[in-house]
C-alpha positions as CSV (number, residue, x, y, z in Angstrom):
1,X,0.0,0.0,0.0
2,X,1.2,3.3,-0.2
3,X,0.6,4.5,3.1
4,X,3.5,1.6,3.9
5,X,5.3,2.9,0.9
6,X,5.2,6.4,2.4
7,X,6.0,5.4,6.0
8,X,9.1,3.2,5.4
9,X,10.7,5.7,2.4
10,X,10.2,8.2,4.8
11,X,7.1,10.3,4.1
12,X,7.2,11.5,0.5
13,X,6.6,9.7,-2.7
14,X,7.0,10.7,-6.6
15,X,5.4,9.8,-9.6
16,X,6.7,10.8,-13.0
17,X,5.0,10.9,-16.3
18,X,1.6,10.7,-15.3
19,X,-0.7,11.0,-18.3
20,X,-1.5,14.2,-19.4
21,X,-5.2,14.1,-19.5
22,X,-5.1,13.8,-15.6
23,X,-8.1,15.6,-14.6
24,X,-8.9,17.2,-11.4
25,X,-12.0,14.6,-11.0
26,X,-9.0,11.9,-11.1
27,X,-6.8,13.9,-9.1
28,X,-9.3,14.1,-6.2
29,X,-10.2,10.3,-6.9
30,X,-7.1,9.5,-6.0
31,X,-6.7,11.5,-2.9
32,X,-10.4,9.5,-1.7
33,X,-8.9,6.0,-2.4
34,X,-6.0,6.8,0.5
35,X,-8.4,8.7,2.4
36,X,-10.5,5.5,2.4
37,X,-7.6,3.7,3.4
38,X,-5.9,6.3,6.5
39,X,-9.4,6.0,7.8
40,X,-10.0,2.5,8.2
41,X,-6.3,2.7,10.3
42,X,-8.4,5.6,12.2
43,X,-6.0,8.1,10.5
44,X,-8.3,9.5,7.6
45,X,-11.3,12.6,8.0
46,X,-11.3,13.3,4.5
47,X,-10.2,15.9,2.2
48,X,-9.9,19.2,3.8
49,X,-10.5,22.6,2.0
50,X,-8.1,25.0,1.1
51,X,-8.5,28.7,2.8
52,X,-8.6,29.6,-1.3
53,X,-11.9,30.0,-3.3
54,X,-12.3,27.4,-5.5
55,X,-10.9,27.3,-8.9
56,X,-12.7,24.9,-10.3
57,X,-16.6,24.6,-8.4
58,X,-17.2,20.7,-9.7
59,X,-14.1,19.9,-7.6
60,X,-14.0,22.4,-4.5
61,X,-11.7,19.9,-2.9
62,X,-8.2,21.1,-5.8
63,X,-6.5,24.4,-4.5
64,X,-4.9,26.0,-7.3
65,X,-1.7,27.3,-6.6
66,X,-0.7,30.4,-9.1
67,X,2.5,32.3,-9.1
68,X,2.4,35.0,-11.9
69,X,5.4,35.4,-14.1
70,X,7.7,38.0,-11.8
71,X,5.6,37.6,-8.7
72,X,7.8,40.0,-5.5
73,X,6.3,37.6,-3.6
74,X,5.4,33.8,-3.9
75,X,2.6,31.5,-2.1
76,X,4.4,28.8,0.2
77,X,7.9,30.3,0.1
78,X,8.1,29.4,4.0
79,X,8.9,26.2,5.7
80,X,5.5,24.4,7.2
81,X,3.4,21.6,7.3
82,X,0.4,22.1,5.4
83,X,-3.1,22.9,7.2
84,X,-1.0,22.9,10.7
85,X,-3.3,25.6,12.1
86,X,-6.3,22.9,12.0
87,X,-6.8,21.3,15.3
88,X,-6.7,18.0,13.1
89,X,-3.8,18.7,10.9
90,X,-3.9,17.5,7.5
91,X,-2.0,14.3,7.3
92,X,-1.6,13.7,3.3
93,X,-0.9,16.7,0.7
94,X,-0.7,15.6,-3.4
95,X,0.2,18.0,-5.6
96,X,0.9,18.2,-9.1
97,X,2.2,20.1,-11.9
98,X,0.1,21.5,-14.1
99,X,2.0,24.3,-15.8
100,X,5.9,24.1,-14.8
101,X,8.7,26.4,-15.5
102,X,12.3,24.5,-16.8
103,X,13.4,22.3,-14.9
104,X,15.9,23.1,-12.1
105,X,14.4,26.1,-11.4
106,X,10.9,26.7,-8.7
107,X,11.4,22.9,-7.1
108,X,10.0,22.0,-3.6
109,X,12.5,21.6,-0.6
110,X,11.1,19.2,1.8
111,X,12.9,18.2,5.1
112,X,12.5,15.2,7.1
113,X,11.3,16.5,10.7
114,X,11.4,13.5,12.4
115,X,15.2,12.9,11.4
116,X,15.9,16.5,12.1
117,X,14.3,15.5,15.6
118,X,16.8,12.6,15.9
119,X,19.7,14.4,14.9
120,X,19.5,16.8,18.0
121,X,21.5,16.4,21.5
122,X,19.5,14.5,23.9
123,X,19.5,17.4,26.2
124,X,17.7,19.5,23.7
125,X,15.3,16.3,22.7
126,X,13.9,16.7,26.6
127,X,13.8,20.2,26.8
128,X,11.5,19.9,23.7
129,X,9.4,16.9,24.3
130,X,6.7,18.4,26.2
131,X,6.8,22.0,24.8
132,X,3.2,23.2,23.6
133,X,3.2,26.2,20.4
134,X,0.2,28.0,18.6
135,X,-0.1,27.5,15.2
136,X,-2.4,30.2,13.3
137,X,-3.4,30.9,9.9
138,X,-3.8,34.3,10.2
139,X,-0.8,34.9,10.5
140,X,-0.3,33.8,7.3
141,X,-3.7,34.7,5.6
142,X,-4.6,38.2,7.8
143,X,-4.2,41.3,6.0
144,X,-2.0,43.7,7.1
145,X,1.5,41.9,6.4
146,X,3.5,42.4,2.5
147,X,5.1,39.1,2.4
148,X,3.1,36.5,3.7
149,X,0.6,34.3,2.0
150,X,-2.6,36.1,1.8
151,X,-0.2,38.8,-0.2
152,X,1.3,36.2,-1.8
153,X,-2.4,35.5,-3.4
154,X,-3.4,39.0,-4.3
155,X,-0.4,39.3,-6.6
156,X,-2.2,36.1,-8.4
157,X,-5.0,36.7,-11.1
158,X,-7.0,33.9,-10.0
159,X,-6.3,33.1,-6.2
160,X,-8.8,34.8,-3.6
161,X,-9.4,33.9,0.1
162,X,-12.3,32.5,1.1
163,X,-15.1,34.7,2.9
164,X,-16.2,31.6,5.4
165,X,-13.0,31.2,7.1
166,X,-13.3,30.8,10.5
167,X,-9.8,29.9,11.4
168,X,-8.1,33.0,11.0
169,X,-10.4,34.0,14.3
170,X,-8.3,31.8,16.5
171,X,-5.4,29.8,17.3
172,X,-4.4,26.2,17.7
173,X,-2.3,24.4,20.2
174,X,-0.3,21.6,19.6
175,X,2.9,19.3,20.6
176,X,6.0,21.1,19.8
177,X,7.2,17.7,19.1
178,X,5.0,15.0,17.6
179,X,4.5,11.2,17.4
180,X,3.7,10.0,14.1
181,X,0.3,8.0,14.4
182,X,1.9,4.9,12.4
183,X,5.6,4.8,12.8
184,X,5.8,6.2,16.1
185,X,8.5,8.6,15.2
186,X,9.2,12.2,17.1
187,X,9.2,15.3,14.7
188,X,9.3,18.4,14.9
189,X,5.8,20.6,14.6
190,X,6.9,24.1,14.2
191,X,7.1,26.4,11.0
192,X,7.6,30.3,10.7
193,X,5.2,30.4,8.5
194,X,2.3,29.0,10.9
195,X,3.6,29.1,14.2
196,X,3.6,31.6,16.5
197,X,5.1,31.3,20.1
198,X,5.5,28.7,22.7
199,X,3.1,28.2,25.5
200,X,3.8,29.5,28.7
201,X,6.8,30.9,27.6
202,X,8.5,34.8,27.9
203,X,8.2,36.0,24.1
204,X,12.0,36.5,24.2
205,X,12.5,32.7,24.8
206,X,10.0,31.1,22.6
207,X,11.9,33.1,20.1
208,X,14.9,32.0,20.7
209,X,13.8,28.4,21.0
210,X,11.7,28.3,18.0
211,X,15.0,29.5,15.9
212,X,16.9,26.6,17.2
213,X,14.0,24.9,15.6
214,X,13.5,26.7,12.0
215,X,17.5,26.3,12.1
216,X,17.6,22.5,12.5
217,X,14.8,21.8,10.1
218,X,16.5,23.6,7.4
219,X,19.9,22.0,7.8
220,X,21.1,20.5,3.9
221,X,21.5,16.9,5.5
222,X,17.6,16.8,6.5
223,X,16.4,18.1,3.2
224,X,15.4,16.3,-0.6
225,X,14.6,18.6,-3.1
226,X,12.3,17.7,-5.7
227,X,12.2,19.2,-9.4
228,X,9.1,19.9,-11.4
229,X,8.2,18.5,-14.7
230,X,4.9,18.8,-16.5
231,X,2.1,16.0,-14.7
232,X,4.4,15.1,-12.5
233,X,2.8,14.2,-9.0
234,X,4.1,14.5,-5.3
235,X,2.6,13.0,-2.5
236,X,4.2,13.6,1.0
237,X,3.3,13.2,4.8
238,X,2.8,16.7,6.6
239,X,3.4,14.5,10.0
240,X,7.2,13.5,8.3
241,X,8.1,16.1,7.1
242,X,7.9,20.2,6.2
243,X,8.6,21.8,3.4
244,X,9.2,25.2,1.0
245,X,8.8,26.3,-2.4
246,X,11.9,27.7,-3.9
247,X,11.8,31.1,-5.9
248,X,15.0,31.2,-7.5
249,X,14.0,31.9,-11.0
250,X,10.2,33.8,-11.1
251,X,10.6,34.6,-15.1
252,X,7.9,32.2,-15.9
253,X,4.7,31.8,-14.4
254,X,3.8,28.5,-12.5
255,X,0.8,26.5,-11.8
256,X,0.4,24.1,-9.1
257,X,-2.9,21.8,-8.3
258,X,-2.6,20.4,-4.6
259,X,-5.2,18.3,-2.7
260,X,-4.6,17.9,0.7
261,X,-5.9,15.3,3.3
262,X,-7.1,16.0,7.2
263,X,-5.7,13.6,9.9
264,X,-6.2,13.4,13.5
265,X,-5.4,15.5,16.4
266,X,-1.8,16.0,16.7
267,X,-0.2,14.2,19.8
268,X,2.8,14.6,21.7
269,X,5.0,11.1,22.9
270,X,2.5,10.8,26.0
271,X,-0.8,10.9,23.4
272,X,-1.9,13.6,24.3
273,X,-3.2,16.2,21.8
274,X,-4.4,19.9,22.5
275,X,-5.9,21.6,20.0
276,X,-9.6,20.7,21.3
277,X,-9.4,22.6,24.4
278,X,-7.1,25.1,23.9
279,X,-7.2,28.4,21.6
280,X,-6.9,31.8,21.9
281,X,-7.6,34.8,19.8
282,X,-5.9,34.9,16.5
283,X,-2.2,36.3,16.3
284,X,-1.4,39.1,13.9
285,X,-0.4,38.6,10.4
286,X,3.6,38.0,9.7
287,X,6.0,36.3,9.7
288,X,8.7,34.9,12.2
């Protein structure tokens, strides 16, 4: 299966040379067959909507990621987990390439969380263990900031946010460091794009430990980075791993379609999970 596949390669599978009259209808077909299978492990909660109005209204479920050619500022240029400001976090994102500048130029940088977590000094794995942070989407869908997401889509001809959204209202809690719901392993559960500070901390020292964080996920030996090609599809596990879009070369616009699939409640190596019973009001837009 590829849920095994995914687990025991280490969160992030591609397929090349998929065929290009790959609808969206197939693309979200695809994304219900593992849905179907994460929920009979307890694991699935089906596919959950983007904070973007729908491109296409037959299929509601396909965000469509536009970067205009010479965009100043590009949509999921930060590290994060998709969806981490949910209180169930999405577990599963697919994306694929619809309209792809040259290769070697706009890939994805994903980095491998849990091996990041591994990687650190014992002393710094139990300072961490049982450390709580907010994760918010307004912070990077609120108005107000020039280089986060939300401005990231106004720049696009096509992309608008949502008028339902009641997540940018409030903020989530969850583990600083997670346990992966199949294989068990710790990873890391902060990103500057979503995260905002650590519970029950001074702000001064959440900053400072949430750098150490952003720091260690982006080190080279944690990271794959995948190239683009026209149809090629991605899928990768938000609970494994984070990742960025690189902007190194914005000459030629780019177009992304990305289904992404909710999990369960984050939990921390106790299993315990948060995000039910504790939010506040929403941070302000930016970025760390």
């Amino acid at each position: 299966m590829l849920h095994q596949v995914s687990d025991e390669g280490g969160g992030i599978l591609v397929f090349t040379n998929q065929k290009p009259t790959m609808t969206v209808h197939d693309h979200v077909r695809f994304v219900r067959q593992m849905d179907a299978y994460c929920s009979s492990l307890g694991h699935g909660e089906g596919i959950e909507l983007s904070v973007a109005k729908p491109a296409y209204p037959d299929a509601p479920e396909v965000l469509e990621i536009v970067r205009e050619a010479d965009a100043a500022v590009t949509f999921g240029e930060n590290w994060h987990s998709d969806h981490s400001f949910h209180e169930r976090t999405c577990s599963f994102s697919v994306l694929r390439g619809v309209e792809v500048p040259t290769c070697g130029i706009n890939d994805t940088l994903f980095s491998s969380t849990a091996d990041a977590f591994d990687a650190l000094s014992p002393t710094m794995q139990e300072l961490l263990l049982d450390l709580r942070v907010y994760h918010s989407a307004n912070r990077a869908y609120g108005s107000g900031h020039a280089g986060n997401s939300f401005a990231a889509m106004k720049k696009t001809k096509t992309m608008e946010l949502r008028d339902d959204l009641e997540i940018v209202k409030h903020d989530v809690l969850h583990p600083l460091v997670v346990a992966h719901p199949t294989t068990g392993r710790k990873t890391l559960f902060a990103s500057p794009t979503f995260s905002t500070r650590i519970d029950g901390m001074h702000d001064e020292e959440s900053k400072a430990i949430l750098k150490i964080v952003y720091e260690q996920i982006a080190k080279p030996e944690f990271c794959t980075r995948v190239s683009w090609r026209p149809n090629q599809v991605v899928m990768w596990d938000n609970r494994l791993l984070a990742h960025k879009g690189l902007a190194d070369d914005v000459s030629q616009r780019r177009v992304m379609h990305r289904v992404s699939l909710r999990g369960s409640w984050p939990k921390n190596h106790r299993g315990v999970s948060f995000a039910r019973d504790h939010k506040v009001t929403a941070a302000a837009a930016g970025l760390f």
